[in-house]
C-alpha positions as CSV (number, residue, x, y, z in Angstrom):
1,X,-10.0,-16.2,11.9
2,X,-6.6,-17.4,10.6
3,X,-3.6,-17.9,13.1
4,X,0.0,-17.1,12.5
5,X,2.2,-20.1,13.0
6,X,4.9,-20.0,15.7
7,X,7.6,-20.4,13.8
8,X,6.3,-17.1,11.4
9,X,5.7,-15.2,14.0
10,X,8.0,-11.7,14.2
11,X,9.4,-10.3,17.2
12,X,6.4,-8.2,18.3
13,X,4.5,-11.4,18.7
14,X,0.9,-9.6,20.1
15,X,1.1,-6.9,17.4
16,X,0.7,-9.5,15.0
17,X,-1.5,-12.0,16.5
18,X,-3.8,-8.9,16.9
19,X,-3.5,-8.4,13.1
20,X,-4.1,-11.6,11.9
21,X,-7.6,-11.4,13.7
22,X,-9.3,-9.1,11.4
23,X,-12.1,-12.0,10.3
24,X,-13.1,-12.2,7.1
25,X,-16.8,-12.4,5.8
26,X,-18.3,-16.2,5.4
27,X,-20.1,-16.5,1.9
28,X,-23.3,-17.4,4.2
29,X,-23.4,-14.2,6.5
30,X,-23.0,-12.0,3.0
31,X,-25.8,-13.3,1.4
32,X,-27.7,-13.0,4.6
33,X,-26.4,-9.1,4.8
34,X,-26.8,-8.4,1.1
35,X,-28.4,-11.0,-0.7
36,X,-26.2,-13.5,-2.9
37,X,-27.1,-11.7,-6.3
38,X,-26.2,-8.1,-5.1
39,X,-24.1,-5.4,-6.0
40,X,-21.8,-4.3,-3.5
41,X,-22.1,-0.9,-2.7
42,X,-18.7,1.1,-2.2
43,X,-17.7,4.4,-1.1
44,X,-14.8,6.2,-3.3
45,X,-12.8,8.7,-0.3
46,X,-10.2,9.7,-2.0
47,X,-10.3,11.0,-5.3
48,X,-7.0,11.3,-6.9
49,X,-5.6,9.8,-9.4
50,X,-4.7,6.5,-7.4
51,X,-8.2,6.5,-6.4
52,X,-9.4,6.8,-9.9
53,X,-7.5,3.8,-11.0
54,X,-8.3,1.5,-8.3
55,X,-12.5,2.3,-8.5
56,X,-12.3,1.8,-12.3
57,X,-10.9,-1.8,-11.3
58,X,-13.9,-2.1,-8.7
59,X,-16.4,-1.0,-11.3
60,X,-15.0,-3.0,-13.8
61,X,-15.4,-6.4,-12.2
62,X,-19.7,-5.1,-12.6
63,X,-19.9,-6.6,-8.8
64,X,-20.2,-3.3,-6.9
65,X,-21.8,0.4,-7.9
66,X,-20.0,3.4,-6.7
67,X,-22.8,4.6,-3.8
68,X,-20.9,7.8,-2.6
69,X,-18.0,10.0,-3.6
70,X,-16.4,11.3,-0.8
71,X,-13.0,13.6,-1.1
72,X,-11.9,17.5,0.6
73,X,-11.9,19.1,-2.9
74,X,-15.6,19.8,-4.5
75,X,-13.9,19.6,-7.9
76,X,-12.1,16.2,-7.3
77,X,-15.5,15.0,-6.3
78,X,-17.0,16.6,-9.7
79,X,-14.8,14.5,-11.9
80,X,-14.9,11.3,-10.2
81,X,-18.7,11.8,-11.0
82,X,-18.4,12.8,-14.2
83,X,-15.7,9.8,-15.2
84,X,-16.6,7.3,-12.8
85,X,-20.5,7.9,-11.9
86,X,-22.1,6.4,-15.1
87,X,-25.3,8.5,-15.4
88,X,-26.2,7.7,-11.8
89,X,-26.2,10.2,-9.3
90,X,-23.9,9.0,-5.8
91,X,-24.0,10.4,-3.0
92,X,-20.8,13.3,-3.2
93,X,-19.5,14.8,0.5
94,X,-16.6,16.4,2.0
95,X,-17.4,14.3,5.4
96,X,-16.6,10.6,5.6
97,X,-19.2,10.3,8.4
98,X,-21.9,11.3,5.6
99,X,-20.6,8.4,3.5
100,X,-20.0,5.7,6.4
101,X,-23.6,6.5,7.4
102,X,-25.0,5.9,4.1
103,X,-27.3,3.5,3.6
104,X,-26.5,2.0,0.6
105,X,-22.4,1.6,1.1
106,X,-21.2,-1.4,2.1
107,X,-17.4,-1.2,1.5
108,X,-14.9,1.8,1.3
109,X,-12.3,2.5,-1.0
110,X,-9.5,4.6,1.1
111,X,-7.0,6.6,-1.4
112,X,-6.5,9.3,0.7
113,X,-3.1,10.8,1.6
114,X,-1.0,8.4,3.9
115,X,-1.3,10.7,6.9
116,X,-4.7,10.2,7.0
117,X,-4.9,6.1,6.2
118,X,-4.8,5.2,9.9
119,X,-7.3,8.2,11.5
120,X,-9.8,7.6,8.5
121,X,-9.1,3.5,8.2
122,X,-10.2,3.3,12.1
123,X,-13.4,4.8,11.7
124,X,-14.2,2.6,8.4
125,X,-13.5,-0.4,10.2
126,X,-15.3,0.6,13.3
127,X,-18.3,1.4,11.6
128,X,-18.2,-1.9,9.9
129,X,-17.4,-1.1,6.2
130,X,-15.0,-3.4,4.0
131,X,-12.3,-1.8,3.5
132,X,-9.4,-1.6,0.9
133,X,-6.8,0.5,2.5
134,X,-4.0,1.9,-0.4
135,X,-0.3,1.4,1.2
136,X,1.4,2.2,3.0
137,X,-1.2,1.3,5.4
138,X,0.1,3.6,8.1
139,X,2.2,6.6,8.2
140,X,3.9,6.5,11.5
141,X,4.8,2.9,13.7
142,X,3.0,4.8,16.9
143,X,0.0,4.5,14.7
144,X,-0.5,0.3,14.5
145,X,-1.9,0.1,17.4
146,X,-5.2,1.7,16.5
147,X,-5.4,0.3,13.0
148,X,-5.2,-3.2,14.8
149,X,-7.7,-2.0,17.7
150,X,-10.1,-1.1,15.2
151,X,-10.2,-3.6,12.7
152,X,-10.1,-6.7,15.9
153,X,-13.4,-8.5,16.0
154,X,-14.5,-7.0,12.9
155,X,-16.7,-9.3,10.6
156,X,-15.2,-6.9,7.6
157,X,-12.8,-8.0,5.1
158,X,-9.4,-5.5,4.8
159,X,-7.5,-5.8,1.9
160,X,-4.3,-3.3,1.7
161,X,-3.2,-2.4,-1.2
162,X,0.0,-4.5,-2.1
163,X,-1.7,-5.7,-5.6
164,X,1.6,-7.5,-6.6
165,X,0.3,-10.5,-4.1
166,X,-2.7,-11.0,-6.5
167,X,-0.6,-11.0,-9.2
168,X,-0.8,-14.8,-11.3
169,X,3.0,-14.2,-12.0
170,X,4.0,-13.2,-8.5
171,X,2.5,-16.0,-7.2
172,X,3.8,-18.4,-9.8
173,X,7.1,-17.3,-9.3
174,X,7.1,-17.6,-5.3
175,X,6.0,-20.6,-5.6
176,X,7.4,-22.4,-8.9
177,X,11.6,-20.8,-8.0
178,X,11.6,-19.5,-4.8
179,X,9.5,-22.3,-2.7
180,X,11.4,-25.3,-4.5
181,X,14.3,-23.8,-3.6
182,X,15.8,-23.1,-6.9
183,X,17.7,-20.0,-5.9
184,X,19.4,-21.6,-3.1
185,X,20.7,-19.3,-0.8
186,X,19.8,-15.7,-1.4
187,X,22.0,-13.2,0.0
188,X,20.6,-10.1,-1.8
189,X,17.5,-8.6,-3.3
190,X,17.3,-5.1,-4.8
191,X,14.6,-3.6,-5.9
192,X,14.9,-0.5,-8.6
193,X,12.4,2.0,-9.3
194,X,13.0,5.7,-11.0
195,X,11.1,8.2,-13.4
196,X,8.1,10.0,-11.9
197,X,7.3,13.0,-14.1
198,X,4.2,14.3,-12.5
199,X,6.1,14.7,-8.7
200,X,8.8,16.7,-11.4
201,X,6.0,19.3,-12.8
202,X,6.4,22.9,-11.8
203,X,4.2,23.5,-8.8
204,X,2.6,26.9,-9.2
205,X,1.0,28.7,-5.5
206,X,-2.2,29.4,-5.9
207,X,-5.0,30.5,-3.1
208,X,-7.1,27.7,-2.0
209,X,-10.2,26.9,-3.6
210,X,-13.7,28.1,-1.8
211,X,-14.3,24.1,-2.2
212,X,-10.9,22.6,-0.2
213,X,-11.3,21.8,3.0
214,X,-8.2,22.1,4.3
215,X,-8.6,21.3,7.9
216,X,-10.1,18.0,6.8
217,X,-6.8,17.2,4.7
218,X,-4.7,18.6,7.9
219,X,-6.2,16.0,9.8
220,X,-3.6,14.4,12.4
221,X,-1.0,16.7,10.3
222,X,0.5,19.7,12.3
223,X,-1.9,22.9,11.7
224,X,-0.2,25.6,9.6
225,X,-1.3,27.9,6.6
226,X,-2.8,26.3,3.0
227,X,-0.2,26.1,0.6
228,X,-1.5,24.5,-2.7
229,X,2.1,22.7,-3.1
230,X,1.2,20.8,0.1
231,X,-2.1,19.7,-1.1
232,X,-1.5,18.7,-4.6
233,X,2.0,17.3,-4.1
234,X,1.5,16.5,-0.4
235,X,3.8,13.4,-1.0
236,X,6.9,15.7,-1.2
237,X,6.4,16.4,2.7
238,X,7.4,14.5,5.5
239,X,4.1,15.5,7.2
240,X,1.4,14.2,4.9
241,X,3.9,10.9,3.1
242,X,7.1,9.3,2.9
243,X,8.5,10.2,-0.4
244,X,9.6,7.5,-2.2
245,X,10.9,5.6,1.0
246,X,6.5,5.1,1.4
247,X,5.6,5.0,-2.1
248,X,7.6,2.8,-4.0
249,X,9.4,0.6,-0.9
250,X,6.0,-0.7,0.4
251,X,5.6,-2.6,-3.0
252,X,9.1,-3.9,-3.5
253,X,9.8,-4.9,0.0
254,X,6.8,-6.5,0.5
255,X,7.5,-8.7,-2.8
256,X,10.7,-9.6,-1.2
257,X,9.5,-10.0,2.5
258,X,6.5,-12.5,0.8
259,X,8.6,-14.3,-1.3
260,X,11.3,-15.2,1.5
261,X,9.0,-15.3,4.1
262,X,10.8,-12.8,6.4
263,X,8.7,-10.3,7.3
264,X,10.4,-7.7,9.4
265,X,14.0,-6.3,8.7
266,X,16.3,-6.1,11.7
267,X,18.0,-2.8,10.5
268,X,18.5,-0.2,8.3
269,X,20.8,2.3,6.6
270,X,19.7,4.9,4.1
271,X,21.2,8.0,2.1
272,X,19.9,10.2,-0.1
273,X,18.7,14.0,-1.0
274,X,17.1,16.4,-3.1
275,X,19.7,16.1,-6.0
276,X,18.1,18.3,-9.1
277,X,14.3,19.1,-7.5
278,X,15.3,22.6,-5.8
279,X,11.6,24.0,-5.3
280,X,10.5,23.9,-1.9
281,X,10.0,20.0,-1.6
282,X,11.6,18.3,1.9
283,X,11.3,14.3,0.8
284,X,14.4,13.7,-1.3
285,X,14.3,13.2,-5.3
286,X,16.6,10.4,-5.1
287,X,17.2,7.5,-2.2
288,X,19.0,4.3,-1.6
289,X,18.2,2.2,1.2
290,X,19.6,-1.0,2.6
291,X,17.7,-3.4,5.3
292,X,19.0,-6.6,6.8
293,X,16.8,-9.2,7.9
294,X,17.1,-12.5,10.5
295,X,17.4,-15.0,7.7
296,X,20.8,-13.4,6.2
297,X,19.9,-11.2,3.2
298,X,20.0,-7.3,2.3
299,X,17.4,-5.8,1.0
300,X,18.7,-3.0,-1.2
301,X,16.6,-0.2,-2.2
302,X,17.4,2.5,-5.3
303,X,14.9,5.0,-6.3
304,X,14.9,8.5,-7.9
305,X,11.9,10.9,-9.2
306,X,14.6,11.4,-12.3
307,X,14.7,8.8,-15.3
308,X,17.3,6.7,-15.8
309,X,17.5,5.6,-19.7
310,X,17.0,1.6,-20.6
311,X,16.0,0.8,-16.3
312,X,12.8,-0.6,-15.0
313,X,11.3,-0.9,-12.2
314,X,11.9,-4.7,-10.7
315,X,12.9,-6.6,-7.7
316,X,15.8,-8.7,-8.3
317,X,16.6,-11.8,-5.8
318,X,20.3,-13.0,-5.7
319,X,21.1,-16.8,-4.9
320,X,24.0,-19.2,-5.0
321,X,22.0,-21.0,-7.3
322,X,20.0,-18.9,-9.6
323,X,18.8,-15.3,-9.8
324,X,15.1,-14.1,-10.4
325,X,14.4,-10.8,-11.8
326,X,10.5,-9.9,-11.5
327,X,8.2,-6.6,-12.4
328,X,4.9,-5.8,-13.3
329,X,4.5,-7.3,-16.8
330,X,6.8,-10.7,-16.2
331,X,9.6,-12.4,-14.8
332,X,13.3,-13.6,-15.8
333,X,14.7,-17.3,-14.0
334,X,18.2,-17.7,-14.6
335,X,19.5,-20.9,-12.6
336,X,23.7,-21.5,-13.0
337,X,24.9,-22.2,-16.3
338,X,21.5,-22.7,-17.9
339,X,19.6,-20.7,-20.3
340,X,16.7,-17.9,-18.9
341,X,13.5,-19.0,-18.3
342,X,10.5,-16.0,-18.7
343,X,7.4,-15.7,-17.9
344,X,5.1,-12.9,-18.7
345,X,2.1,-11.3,-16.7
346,X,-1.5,-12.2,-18.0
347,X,-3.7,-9.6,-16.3
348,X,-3.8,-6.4,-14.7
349,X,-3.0,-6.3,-11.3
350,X,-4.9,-3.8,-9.9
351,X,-8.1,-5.6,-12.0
352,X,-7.1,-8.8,-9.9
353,X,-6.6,-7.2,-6.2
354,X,-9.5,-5.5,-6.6
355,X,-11.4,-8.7,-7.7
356,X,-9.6,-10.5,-5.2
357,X,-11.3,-8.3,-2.4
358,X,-14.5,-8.8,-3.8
359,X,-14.2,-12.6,-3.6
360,X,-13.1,-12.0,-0.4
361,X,-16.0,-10.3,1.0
362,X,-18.5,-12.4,-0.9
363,X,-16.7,-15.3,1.3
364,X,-15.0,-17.3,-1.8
365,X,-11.2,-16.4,-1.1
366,X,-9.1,-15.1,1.0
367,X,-7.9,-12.0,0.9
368,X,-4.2,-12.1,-0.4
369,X,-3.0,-8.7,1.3
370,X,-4.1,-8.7,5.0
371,X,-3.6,-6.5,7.7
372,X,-0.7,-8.2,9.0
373,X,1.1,-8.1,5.5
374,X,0.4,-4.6,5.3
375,X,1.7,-4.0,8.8
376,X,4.7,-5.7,7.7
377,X,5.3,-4.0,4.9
378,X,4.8,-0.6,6.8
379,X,7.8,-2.0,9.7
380,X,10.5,-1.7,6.7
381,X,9.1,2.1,5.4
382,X,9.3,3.4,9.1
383,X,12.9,2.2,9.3
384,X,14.2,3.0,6.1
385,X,12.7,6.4,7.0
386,X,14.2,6.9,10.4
387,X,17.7,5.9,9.5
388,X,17.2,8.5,6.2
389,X,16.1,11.1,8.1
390,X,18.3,10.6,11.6
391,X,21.7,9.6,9.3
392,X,22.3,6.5,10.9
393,X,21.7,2.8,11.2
394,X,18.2,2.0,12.8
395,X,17.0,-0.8,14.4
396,X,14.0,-2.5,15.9
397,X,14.9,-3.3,19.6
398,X,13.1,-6.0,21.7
399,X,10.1,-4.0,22.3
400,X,9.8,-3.3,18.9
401,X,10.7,0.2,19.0
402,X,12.8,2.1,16.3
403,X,16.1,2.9,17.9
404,X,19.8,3.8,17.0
405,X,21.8,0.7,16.2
């Protein structure tokens, strides 16, 4: 089990503590379980297009065979097999109890809508699956409590998926520029995202499929009639995911929080609407947020569903000494009055998270997104979203509650 030094440690000091005892599988106790030489048996629940991309990663590696399909929609289920499935014949359900009680699964893949990440998470962890857990981890603060409850004591490895911290470059970066110091001070870091064509289709209302089970996507979710919209763009809602504010925010912020070793914003500010994307959606299609944090930076925040010609997505960190810009496929070091320095990205990330958490559960690395990071992550996506959607500056108070500044 890994402690949290004191001087790291955020103002909810138990919270965290609790997090960072989710244990980690020794190499000795998985070859024990599974035998050294085994394939790792995973469940896929979730089968959207996220899910799709992360278990191609999984399969890819050839460490782990795809034991049981498990999603609310018979179809989704019918094309994971047919793409994913490779001849052999999983196991495919509407009921994650079925696939947790499988014999052959070993680990879960969880790319289920963020309403559902906590209720579903729990009972992974509790039954003692691996688990990689797509962000944001948790859709409401109420709901860390359980998600540490559940996963404390566990001899299960949870990875969440922030794949930028397995990312050569990231890590290269943090530690090569921003470690040494060569940004002195920063004072800013903004992070820029926009263009998301599929969440600016035309949703068409159609009557739910004899294979949905729509109680089973409701979940924790208030109860209320199917609407197709809500199910196949549920992260327009408020109910079922946080818009852009949980998308895009948990990656960015966490890069920043990482890399400046601040993990938990002290406030928040946010503005925003629905600007073009009139059609029944209530998360807005553009969003700016700004969070301060103890150590004297802003974090500032700029995303829209709507492109924005010649922009791409990035974090940028601001210093008195040098500025680092940093995305997905490299990263720009400009120190004062000297030339750029780039590096580019070697890899895919999602191929090295998911790699990552199979080297973590064989006992050969640790996991490089843990609970408490993904915790962390979620602490900045619950305030940016209150102080959108109350219109005015949040903050976390000494009990770590979300109140008005």
């Amino acid at each position: 089990m890994i402690a949290l030094k004191k001087s790291m440690l955020p103002i909810d000091r138990r919270r965290f503590l609790l997090a960072s005892t989710a244990a980690t599988l020794s190499a000795s106790s998985w070859a024990r379980a599974a035998g050294s030489n085994s394939r790792i048996g995973v469940a896929m629940v979730g089968c959207g297009i996220r899910g799709h991309e992360v278990m191609s990663r999984i399969l890819a590696t050839k460490r782990a065979e795809l034991r049981c399909i498990c999603d609310v929609y018979d179809e989704h289920r019918g094309k994971a097999r047919e793409s994913l499935a490779s001849g052999q014949s999983p196991l495919e359900t509407a009921a994650i109890e079925k696939a947790l009680a499988h014999p052959g699964v070993d680990a879960v893949l969880l790319a289920v809508p963020d309403h559902l990440h906590v209720t579903l998470g729990a009972v992974v962890l509790k039954a003692n699956k691996h688990l990689y857990l797509e962000k944001p981890i948790a859709h409401r603060p109420e709901e860390h409590a359980a998600l540490i409850e559940a996963a404390k004591g566990r001899n299960v490895v949870l990875q969440c998926g922030m794949q930028q911290r397995s990312g050569a470059h990231y890590q290269q970066a943090k530690a090569e520029i921003v470690d040494k110091g060569k940004l002195g001070q920063v004072l800013f870091v903004r992070g820029v995202w926009h263009d998301f064509p599929r969440q600016r289709r035309p949703f068409k209302s159609i009557p739910k499929p004899a294979g949905l089970d729509w109680d089973r996507f409701l979940g924790p979710a208030p109860k209320r009639p199917f609407e197709w919209m809500r199910y196949d763009s549920w992260r327009l809602f408020p109910d079922y995911g946080g818009g852009q504010l949980s998308d895009i925010l948990t990656h960015w912020v966490d890069v920043a929080q990482w890399f400046l070793n601040d993990p938990r914003p002290l406030d928040a500010v946010a503005s925003g609407g629905i600007y073009q994307l009139n059609d029944g959606r209530e998360n807005p299609d553009t969003v700016s947020a700004i969070l301060r944090y103890p150590k004297h930076w802003n974090f500032n925040f700029e995303c829209t569903l709507l492109p924005i010609p010649g922009v791409r997505p990035h974090v940028a960190f601001y210093g008195t000494d040098g500025t680092l810009e940093i995305s997905r496929t490299n990263y720009t070091f400009r120190a004062a009055r000297k030339h750029a320095v780039e590096v580019k990205a070697a890899g895919n990330l999602d191929s090295a998270h998911a790699t990552n958490w199979l080297d973590a559960i064989a006992g050969s690395a640790p996991v490089n997104a843990n609970l408490a990071a993904g915790l962390s992550a979620c602490d900045a996506v619950h305030l940016a979203r209150a102080a959108y959607w109350s219109g005015r500056r949040m903050r976390y108070d000494e009990n770590g509650k979300i109140t008005p500044a």
